[in-house]
C-alpha positions in Angstrom: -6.4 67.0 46.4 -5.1 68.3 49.4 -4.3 66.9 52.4 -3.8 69.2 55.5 -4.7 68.1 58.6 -8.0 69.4 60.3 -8.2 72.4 61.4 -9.0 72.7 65.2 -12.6 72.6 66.0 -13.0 75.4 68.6 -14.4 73.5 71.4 -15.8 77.1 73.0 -17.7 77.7 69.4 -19.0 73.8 69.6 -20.1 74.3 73.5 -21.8 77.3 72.4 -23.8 76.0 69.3 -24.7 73.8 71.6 -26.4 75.6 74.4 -28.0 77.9 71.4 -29.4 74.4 69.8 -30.5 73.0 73.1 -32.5 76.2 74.1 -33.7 77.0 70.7 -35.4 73.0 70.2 -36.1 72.5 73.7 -34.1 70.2 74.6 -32.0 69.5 78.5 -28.3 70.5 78.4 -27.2 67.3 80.5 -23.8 66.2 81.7 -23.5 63.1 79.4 -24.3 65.5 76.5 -21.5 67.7 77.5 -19.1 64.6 78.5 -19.6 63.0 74.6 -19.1 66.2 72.9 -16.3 67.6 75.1 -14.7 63.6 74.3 -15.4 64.4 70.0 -14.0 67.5 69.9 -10.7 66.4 71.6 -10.4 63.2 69.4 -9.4 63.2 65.8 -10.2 59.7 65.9 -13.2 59.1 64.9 -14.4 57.0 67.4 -17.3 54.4 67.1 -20.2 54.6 69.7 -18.8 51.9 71.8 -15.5 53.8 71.9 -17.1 57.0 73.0 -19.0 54.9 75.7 -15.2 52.7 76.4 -13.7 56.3 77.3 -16.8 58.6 79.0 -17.8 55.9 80.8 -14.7 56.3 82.7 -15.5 59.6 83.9 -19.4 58.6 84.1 -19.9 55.2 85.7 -23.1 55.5 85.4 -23.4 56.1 81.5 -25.0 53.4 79.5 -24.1 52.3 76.0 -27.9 53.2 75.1 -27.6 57.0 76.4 -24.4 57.6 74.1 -26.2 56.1 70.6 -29.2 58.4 71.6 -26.9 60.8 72.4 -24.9 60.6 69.3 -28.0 60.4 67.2 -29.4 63.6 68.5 -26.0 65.5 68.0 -26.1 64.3 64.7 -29.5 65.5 64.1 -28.6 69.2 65.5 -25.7 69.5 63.3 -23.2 69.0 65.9 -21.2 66.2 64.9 -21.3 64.2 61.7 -21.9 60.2 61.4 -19.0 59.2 59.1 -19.6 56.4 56.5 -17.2 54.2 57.6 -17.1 50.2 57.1 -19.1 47.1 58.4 -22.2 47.7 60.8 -20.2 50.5 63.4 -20.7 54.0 63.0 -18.1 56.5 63.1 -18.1 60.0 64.6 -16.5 62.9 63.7 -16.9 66.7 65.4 -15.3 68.5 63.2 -18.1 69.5 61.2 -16.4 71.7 58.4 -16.4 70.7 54.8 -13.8 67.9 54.5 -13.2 64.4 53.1 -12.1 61.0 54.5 -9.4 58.2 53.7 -10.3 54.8 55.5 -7.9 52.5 55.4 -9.2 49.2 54.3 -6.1 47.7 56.7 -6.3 49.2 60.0 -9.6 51.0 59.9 -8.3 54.3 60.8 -10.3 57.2 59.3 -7.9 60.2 58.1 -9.4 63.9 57.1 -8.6 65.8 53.9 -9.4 68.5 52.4 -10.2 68.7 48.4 -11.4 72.5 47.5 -11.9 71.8 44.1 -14.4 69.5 44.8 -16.1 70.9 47.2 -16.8 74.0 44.2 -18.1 71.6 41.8 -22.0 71.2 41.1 -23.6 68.1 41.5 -24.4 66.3 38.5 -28.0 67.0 37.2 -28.7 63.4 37.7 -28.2 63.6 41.7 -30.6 67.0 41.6 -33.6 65.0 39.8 -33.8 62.7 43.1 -34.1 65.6 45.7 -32.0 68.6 47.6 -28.5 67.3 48.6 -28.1 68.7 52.5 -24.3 66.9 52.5 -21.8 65.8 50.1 -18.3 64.0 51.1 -16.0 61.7 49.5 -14.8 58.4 51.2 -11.9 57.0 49.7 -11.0 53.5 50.7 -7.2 52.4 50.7 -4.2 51.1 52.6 -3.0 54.3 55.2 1.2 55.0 54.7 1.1 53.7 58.8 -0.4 50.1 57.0 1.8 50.2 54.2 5.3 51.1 55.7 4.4 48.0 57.8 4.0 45.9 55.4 7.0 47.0 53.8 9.0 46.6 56.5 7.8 43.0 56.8 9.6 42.0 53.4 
């Protein structure tokens, strides 16, 4: 398993799916479309929808809370951003949409990227094939972060 750190999403690449996907299915290039992407792509955070909203909404008053779920949904449709299985009832977010994995720590929350080649080369078992055509496969391993448990060392 490795575990580099993700590789930089070229935000000019992203910008430019973008305007191809937007003309291609019809749909308006707006400035709160821009606004959430341009906030993904810069974050490695994973931010929830209410964090996107907490920080865009700072440079768009005007923004609601509803615009940036529908606007996340539809990203997330076009292949722009992934939704990342995270814990609880909030959504996670992640624009770096190259093959990788995540750690979530069961502590803190935080969501961390790695990479795992030899996974991403293996088939899927016969037994996920009989129950349709897999469009995405990722790994989520749950644990306590080194941030969480250096903490918690330091506290004994």
């Amino acid at each position: 398993m490795s575990s580099q750190s993700t590789p930089a999403t070229s935000s000019d690449a992203v910008f430019s799916k973008l305007k191809d996907v937007s003309r291609e299915k019809g749909l308006r290039l707006t400035h709160q479309r821009l606004e959430i992407l341009r906030y993904l792509v810069k974050t490695n955070d994973h931010p929830s929808a209410e964090t996107v909203f907490e920080h865009v909404s700072k440079k768009l008053p005007m923004l609601s809370l509803d615009t940036v779920y529908r606007t996340l949904a539809t990203l997330d449709e076009l292949g722009l951003i992934r939704c990342v299985p995270a814990t609880g009832n909030q959504a996670r977010f992640d624009a770096h949409t190259h093959p990788h994995h995540h750690f979530i720590c069961s502590a803190c929350k935080s969501i961390h990227d790695f990479f795992w080649d030899e996974f991403d080369h293996l088939d899927l078992p016969q037994e996920s094939q009989i129950q349709g055509q897999a469009q995405d496969c990722q790994v989520v391993v749950r644990g306590i972060c080194q941030a969480c448990q250096a903490k918690k060392f330091n506290k004994q």
